[in-house]
C-alpha positions as CSV (number, residue, x, y, z in Angstrom):
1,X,59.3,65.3,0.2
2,X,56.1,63.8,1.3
3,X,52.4,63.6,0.2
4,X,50.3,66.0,2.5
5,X,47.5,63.7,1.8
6,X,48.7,60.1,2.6
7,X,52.0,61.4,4.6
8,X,54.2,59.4,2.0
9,X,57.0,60.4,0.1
10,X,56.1,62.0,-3.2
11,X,56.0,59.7,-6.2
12,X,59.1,61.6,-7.8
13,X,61.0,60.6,-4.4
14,X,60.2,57.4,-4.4
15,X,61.3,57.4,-8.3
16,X,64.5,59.1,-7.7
17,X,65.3,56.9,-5.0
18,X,64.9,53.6,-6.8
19,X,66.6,54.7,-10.2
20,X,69.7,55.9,-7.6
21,X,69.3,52.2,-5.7
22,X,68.9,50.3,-9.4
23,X,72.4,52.4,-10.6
24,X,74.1,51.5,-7.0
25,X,73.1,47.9,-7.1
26,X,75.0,47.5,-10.4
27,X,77.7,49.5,-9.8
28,X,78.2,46.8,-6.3
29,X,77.3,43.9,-8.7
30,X,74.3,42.8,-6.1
31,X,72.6,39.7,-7.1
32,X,68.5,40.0,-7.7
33,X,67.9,38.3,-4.5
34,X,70.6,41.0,-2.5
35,X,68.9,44.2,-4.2
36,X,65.2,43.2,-3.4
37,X,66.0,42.3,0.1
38,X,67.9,45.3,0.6
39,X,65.0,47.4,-0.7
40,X,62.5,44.9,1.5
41,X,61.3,43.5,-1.4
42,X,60.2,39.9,-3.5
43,X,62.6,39.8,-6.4
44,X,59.8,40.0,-8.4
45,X,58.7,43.7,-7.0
46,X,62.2,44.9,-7.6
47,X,62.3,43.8,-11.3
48,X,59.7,46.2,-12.0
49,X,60.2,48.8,-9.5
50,X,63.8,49.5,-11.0
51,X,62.4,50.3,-14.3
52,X,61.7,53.7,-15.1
53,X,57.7,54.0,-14.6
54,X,57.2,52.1,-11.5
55,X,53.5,52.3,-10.1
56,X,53.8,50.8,-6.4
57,X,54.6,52.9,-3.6
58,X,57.2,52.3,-0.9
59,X,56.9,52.2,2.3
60,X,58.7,54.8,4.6
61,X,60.7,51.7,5.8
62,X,61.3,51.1,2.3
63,X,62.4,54.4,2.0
64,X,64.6,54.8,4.6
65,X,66.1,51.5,3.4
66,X,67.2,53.1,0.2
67,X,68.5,56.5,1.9
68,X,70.4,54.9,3.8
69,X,72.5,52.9,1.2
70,X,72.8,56.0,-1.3
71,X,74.3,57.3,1.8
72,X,76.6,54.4,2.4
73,X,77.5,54.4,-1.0
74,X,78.3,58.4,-1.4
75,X,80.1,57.8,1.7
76,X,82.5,54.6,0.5
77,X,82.7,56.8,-2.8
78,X,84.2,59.2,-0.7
79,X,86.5,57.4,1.6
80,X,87.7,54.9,-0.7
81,X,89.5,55.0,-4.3
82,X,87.7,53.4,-7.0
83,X,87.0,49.9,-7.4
84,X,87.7,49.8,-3.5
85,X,84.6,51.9,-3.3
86,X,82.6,49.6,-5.7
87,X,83.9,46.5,-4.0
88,X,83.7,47.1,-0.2
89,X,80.0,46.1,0.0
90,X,81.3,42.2,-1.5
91,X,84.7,41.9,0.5
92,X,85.1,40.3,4.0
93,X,85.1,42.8,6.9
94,X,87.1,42.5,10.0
95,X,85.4,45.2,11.1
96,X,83.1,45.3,14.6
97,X,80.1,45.3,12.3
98,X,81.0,42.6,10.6
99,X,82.8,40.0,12.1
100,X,84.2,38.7,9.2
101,X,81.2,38.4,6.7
102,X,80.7,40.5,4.1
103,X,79.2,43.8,4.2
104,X,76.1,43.2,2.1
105,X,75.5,40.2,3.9
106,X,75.6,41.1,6.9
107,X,72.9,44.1,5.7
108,X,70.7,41.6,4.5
109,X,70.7,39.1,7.4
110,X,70.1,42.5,9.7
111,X,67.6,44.2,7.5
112,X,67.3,48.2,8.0
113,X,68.6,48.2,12.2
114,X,72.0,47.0,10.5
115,X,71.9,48.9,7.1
116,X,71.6,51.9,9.5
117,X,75.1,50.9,11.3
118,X,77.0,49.8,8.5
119,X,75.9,53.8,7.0
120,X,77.3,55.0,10.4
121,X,80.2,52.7,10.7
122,X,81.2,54.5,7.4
123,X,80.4,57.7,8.2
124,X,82.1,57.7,11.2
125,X,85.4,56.1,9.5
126,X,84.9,59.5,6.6
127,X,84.7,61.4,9.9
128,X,87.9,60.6,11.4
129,X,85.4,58.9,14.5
């Protein structure tokens, strides 16, 4: 949903998104510095945006950013047994995306472009493609 006015998202959004992000980034056991540059932020910005109240508004990058790993997320919940699916994000990948590194970092060193391929490397494992 986004603000006819300013063109965007609507404050709840942008609230639902981060308290999702916040609960995701524990459940993966992300450091401080991991979560805020996942969410393109200073590690300072994320402290308070995970709290319930946050004033600042995301960008659409931003926001994107943090669709995309709820997606990854319900997708490795989906695909993989639990802790598996809590782990994945921390564990070395073989995989083409990957090359060996973890997941995560691999997402931060690629920022959104490779958050983006590591949701539709997933996806398209869930998918059988």
């Amino acid at each position: 949903m986004e603000s006819a006015v300013l063109g965007r998202p609507a404050p709840d959004a942008q609230a639902v998104a981060l308290k999702a992000f916040a609960r995701i980034a524990d459940d993966w056991s992300l450091t401080l510095a991991e979560a805020a540059t996942l969410a393109d932020m200073s590690a300072s910005t994320w402290k308070r945006a995970k709290k319930p109240g946050y004033a600042g508004d995301l960008t659409r990058d931003q926001m994107l950013r943090l669709s995309a790993l709820i997606g990854l997320y319900k997708s490795l919940e989906l695909y993989f047994n639990a802790p598996l699916s809590r782990d994945w994000v921390k564990l070395p990948n073989l995989g083409p995306e990957f090359d060996g590194a973890r997941p995560v970092d691999a997402m931060v060193a690629g920022g959104l472009p490779k958050i983006l391929r590591v949701r539709g490397y997933v996806d398209a494992l869930r998918g059988g493609v």
